[in-house]
Residue, then its C-alpha position, 0 to 999 in steps of 0.5 A: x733666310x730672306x737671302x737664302x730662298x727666292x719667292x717665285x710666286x704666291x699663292x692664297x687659300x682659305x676664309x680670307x684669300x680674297x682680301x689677302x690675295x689683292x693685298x699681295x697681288x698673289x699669283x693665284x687665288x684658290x678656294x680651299x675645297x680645290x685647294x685641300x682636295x689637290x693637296x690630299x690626292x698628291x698624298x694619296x691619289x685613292x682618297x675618294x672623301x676629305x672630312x675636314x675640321x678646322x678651328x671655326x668650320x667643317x667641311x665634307x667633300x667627295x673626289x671623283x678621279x682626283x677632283x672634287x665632286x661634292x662638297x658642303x660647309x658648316x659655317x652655322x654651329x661651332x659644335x666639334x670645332x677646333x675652337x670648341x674642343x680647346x673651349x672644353x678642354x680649358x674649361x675642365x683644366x686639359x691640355x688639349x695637346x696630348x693630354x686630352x687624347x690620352x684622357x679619352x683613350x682611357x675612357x672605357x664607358x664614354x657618356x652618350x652627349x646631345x650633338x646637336x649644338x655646343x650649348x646642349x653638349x656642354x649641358x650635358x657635359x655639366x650634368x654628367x660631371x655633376x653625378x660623379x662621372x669620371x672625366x675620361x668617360x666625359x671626355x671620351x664621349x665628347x669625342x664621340x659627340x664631336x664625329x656624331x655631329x659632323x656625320x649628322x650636320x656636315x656628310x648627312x646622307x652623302x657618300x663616304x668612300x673607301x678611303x677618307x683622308x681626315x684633315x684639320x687641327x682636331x685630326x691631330x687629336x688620336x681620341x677624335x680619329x679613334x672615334x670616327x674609325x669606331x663609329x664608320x668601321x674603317x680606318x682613316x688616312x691622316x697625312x702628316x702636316x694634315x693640318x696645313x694641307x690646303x696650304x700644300x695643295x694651293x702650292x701645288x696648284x700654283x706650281x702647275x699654274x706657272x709650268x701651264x704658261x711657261x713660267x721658270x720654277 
C-alpha cells in the first residue's frame, strides 16, 4: 500500500488534534465543529443542524449557508453515549451491533426511564427489569432516554432545522435514529460512513487549503 498511495498532506481533527498534529507536523489542524460541519454540507448542502453523538461526548450545531453558526458540547455526563450504550448492552448480554437494534424495534411498550444521568438511567433500568419488564420495552425506552437527554442536555431550546444530519457511532444503531424521528416528528439524514464524517470533513478542508496556496493535489 505504502507504494501505492502518495500522502500529499495531513490533516488532524477531533479531542487530541493538537498534540497529534505537532506529532505529525500536519498541514492543518481543525476543530471538529468546522470539521463535521464541512464534511455534512459536502453530503448535503441543505442540512441546517448536525446532532452528533460520539463514544464520550455529544455535540449540537446549527448551519447558516453552509457554515456553522451555533454550536455546544457535552463533556460533563456520558448518559447516551456511545461508550454508555455499549456499557448497557454488555451488561444485559446484547451485541450492540445489530442485535440491540433489532431488541428495540420490537418494543411495543418502551419504559419511560430518568434521562437525567447514567446512574438514574441505569437504576431505573434495574427497577423496571426486576418487575418483570420485558427486555425489548427496556431497551426500547433506553433509546428513547438516550434522544430525550441530548434535546434536553445538548440542543435546549436552539434551533433545530429542517433538515438534521445525525452523525456519530450511535447513528448507526436504527432504534436511536427511529427514537429521534418519533419524538421530533421529521425524518433524519444519516450519510453513510457518518461515523467518520469529521475525518471526511478535515480532508476536505485540507484539500481547499492547499488548492488556496497553490499547492499540487
Amino acid at each position: 500500500i505504502r507504494d501505492q498511495v502518495q500522502i500529499l498532506g495531513v490533516a488532524t481533527t477531533g479531542s487530541g488534534r493538537s498534540v497529534v498534529g505537532d506529532f505529525l507536523n500536519a498541514d492543518l489542524i481543525i476543530d471538529e465543529i468546522t470539521a463535521h460541519a464541512r464534511g455534512a454540507v459536502e453530503i448535503d448542502p441543505e442540512v441546517d443542524t448536525i446532532f452528533e453523538i460520539g463514544g464520550q461526548d455529544a455535540k449540537y450545531i446549527s448551519i447558516a449557508n453552509t457554515h456553522p453558526l451555533d454550536f455546544d458540547m457535552n463533556k460533563v455526563c456520558a448518559a447516551g453515549t456511545g461508550s454508555f450504550l455499549h456499557e448497557l448492552a454488555n451488561k444485559y448480554g446484547i451485541d450492540i451491533v445489530g442485535e440491540f437494534q433489532e431488541i428495540a424495534l420490537s418494543s411495543n411498550r418502551p419504559v419511560k426511564l430518568a434521562e437525567r444521568c447514567t446512574v438514574f438511567m441505569e437504576s431505573d433500568l434495574v427497577s423496571y427489569h426486576q418487575k418483570g419488564v420485558p427486555r425489548e420495552d427496556l431497551i426500547g425506552g433506553l433509546c428513547y432516554a438516550i434522544v430525550h437527554n441530548y434535546l434536553n442536555r445538548v440542543v435546549g431550546n436552539r434551533r433545530i432545522g429542517e433538515k438534521v444530519m445525525f452523525l456519530g457511532g450511535p447513528s448507526l444503531n436504527k432504534a436511536v435514529v427511529a427514537a429521534f424521528e418519533n419524538i421530533l416528528g421529521q425524518g433524519l439524514v444519516v450519510p453513510r460512513h457518518r461515523e467518520v464524517l469529521g475525518a471526511f470533513g478535515a480532508a476536505l478542508s485540507l484539500q481547499e487549503k492547499m488548492r488556496s496556496e497553490g499547492k499540487k493535489e
